[in-house]
LOZA-427571 format. One line per field, with one value per residue (C-alpha): x, y, z. Coordinates in steps of 0.02 Angstrom, whole numbers. Example, Ala and Ser with C-alpha at 12.3 -4.5 7.8 and 13.67 -1.06 7.14 Angstrom:
<doros>
X <- c(615 / 684)
Y <- c(-225 / -53)
Z <- c(390 / 357)
</doros>
This chain:
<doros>
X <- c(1262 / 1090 / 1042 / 894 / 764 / 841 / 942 / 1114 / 1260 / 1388 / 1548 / 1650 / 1827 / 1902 / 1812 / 1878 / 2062 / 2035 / 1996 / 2110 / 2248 / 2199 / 2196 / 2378 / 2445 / 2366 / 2432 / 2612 / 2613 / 2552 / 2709 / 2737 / 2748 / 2768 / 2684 / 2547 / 2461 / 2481 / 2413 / 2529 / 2435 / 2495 / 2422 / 2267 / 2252 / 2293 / 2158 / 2026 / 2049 / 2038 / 1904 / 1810 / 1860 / 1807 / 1644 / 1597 / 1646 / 1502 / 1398 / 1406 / 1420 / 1225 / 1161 / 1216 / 1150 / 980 / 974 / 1002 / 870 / 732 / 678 / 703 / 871 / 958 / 910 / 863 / 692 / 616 / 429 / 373 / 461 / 389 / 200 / 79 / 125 / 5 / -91 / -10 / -123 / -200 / -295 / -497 / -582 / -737 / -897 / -935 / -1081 / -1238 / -1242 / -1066 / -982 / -803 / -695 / -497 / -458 / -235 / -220 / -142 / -139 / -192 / -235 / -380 / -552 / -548 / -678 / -724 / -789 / -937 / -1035 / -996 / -832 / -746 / -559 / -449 / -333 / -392 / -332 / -186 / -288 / -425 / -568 / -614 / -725 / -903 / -1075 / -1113 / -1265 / -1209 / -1116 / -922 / -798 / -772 / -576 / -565 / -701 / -597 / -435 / -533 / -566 / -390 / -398 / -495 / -657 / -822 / -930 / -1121 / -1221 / -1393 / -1510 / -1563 / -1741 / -1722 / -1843 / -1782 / -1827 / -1702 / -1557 / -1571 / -1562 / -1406 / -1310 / -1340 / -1279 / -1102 / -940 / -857 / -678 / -661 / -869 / -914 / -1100 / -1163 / -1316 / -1260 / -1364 / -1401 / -1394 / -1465 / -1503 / -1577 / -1427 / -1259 / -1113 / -941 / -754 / -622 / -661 / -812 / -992 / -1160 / -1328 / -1468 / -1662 / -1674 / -1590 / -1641 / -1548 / -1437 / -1312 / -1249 / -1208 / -1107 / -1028 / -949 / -895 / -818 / -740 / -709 / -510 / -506 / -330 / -411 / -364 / -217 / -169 / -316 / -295 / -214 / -284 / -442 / -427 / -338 / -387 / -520 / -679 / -818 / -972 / -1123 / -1009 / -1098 / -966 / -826 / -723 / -581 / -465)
Y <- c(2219 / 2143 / 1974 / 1966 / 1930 / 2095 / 2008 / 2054 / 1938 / 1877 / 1873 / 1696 / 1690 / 1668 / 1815 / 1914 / 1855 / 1912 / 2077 / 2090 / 2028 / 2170 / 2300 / 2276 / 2256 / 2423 / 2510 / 2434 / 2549 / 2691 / 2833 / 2994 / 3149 / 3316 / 3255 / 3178 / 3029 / 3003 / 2855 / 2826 / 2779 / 2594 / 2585 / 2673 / 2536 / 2399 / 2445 / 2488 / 2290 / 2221 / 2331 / 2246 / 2069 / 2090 / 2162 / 2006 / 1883 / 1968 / 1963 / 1776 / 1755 / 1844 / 1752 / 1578 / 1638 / 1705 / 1520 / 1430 / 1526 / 1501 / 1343 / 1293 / 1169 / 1276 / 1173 / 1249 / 1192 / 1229 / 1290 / 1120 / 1042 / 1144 / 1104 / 989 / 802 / 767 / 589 / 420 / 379 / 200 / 94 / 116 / -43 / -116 / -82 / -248 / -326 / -303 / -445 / -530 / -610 / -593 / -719 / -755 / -923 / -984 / -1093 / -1257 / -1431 / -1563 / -1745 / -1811 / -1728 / -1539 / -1448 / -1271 / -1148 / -1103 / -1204 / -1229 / -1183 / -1029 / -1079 / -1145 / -1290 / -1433 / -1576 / -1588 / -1641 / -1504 / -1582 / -1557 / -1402 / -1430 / -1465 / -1616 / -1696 / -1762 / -1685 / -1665 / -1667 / -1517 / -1533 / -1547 / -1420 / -1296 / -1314 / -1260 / -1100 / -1092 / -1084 / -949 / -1059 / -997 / -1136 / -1122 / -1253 / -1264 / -1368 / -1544 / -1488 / -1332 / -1330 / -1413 / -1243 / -1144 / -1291 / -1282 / -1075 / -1099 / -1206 / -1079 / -961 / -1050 / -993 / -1127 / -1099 / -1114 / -1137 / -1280 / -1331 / -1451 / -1507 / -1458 / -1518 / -1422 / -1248 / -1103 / -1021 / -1131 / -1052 / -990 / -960 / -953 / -902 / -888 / -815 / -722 / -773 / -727 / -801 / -794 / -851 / -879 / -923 / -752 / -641 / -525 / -514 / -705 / -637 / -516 / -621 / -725 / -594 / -495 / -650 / -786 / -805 / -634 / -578 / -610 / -801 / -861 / -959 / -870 / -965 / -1120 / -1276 / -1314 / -1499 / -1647 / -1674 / -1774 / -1854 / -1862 / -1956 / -1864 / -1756 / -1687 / -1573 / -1498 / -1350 / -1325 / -1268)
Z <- c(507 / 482 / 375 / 287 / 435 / 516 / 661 / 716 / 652 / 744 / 702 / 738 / 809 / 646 / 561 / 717 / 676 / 484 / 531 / 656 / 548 / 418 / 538 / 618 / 404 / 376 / 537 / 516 / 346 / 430 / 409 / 498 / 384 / 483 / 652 / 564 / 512 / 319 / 219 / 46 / -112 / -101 / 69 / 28 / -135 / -27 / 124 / -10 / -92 / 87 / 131 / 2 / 48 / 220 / 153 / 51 / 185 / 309 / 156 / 128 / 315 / 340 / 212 / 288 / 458 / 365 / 274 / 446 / 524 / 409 / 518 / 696 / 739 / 601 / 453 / 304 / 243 / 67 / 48 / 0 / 138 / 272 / 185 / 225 / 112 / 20 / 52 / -10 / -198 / -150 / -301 / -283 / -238 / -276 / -180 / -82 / -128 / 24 / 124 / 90 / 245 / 276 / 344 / 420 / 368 / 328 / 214 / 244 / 212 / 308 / 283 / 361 / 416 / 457 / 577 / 493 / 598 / 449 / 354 / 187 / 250 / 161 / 202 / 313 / 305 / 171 / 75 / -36 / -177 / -242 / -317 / -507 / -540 / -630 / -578 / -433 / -397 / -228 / -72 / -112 / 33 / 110 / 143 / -86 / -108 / -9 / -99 / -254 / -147 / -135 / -316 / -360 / -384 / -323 / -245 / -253 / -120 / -120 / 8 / -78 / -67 / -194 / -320 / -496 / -586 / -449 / -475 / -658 / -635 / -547 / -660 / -799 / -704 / -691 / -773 / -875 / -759 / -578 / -535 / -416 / -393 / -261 / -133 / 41 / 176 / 334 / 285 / 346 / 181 / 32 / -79 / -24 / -136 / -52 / -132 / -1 / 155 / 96 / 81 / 21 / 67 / -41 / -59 / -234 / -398 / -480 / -339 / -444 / -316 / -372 / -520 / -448 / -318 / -464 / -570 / -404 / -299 / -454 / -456 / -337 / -270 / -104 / -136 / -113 / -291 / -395 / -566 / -521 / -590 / -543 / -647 / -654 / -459 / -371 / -482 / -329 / -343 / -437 / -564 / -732 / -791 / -785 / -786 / -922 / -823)
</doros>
């Protein structure tokens, strides 16, 4: 007998035994009429309902062995299975804005001065105590200024010798939440605005990407407490305004 993938099937020990079982019953009621080999109706009945026992058991038994068969190791596989999976959906993400840096800063907190590797630093370990969002007309401290990163805030830093026309351009260009403003001496860019670990620097007040940078990075999953307070800290020297939250 053949399964369905036309390959011989063979028969287990105890499938042996079965038939062998059926053949001595229906020899044992075998009688002798005249010299010759006569089967009786009840026989004949009875080999006829084994015959058709035996039949269905190498029927189911081909079918398992065509089912096993179907894949290598002897594991059934459906179509899908055996198919190429399809690639894990992931969220789109923003484009990134031309000429943003990206950073690896932990955060942590310290007391005491910190060294940062850039400059305004973009994260990092910082103090305890964030300072209070809004506009400053002196240098903050760079260990507060960094906890509002932590925060979500954006921080724009401009050299003291911007032009009053560019200062006033940026401080209109400030959300009312999480924005910090401030002079920053020794930069390498006249503006730079930073959120944590990622930076952008720019020539002017009017470069559309600062815009951008705010709306993109401004309490950002990419920092670690985005929307935690960013009040009811540290008052430095030179403060206008504030945030209201």
């Amino acid at each position: 007998m053949r399964n369905g993938q036309d390959r011989r099937v063979p028969l287990s020990r105890a499938t042996k035994a079965l038939l062998g079982h059926w053949l001595s019953a229906v020899c044992a009621r075998y009688g002798k009429r005249n010299g010759t080999m006569v089967l009786n109706a009840q026989v004949r009945n009875a080999a006829v309902k084994k015959v058709g026992i035996a039949l269905t058991v190498l029927w189911s038994i081909g079918m398992l062995a065509g089912c096993t068969a179907a894949s290598p190791g002897g594991t059934a596989r459906s179509p899908a299975a055996s198919g190429t999976p399809s690639p894990t959906a992931t969220a789109p993400t923003a484009a990134d804005i031309p000429g943003v840096a990206h950073y690896v800063n932990a955060a942590s907190h310290v007391n005491g001065p910190v060294k940062y590797a850039e400059s305004p630093p973009v994260g990092g370990a910082h103090s305890p105590v964030w300072l209070n969002c809004g506009i400053y007309t002196a240098a903050v401290p760079n260990e507060n200024a960094v906890h509002d990163l932590e925060h979500g805030a954006v921080w724009v830093t401009y050299d003291p010798a911007l032009a009053v026309d560019q200062i006033a351009a940026l401080r209109a260009l400030l959300p009312a939440t999480h924005a910090l403003m401030s002079p920053y001496a020794g930069m390498d860019s006249p503006i730079v605005i930073s959120a944590w670990n990622v930076q952008l620097k720019v020539a002017t007040a009017s470069d559309p990407r600062l815009a951008q940078f705010v709306t993109q990075y401004r309490n950002s999953r990419s920092a670690p407490e985005p929307g935690a307070p960013c009040t009811g800290g540290l008052d430095a020297p030179g403060r206008l305004s504030s945030s209201t939250a």
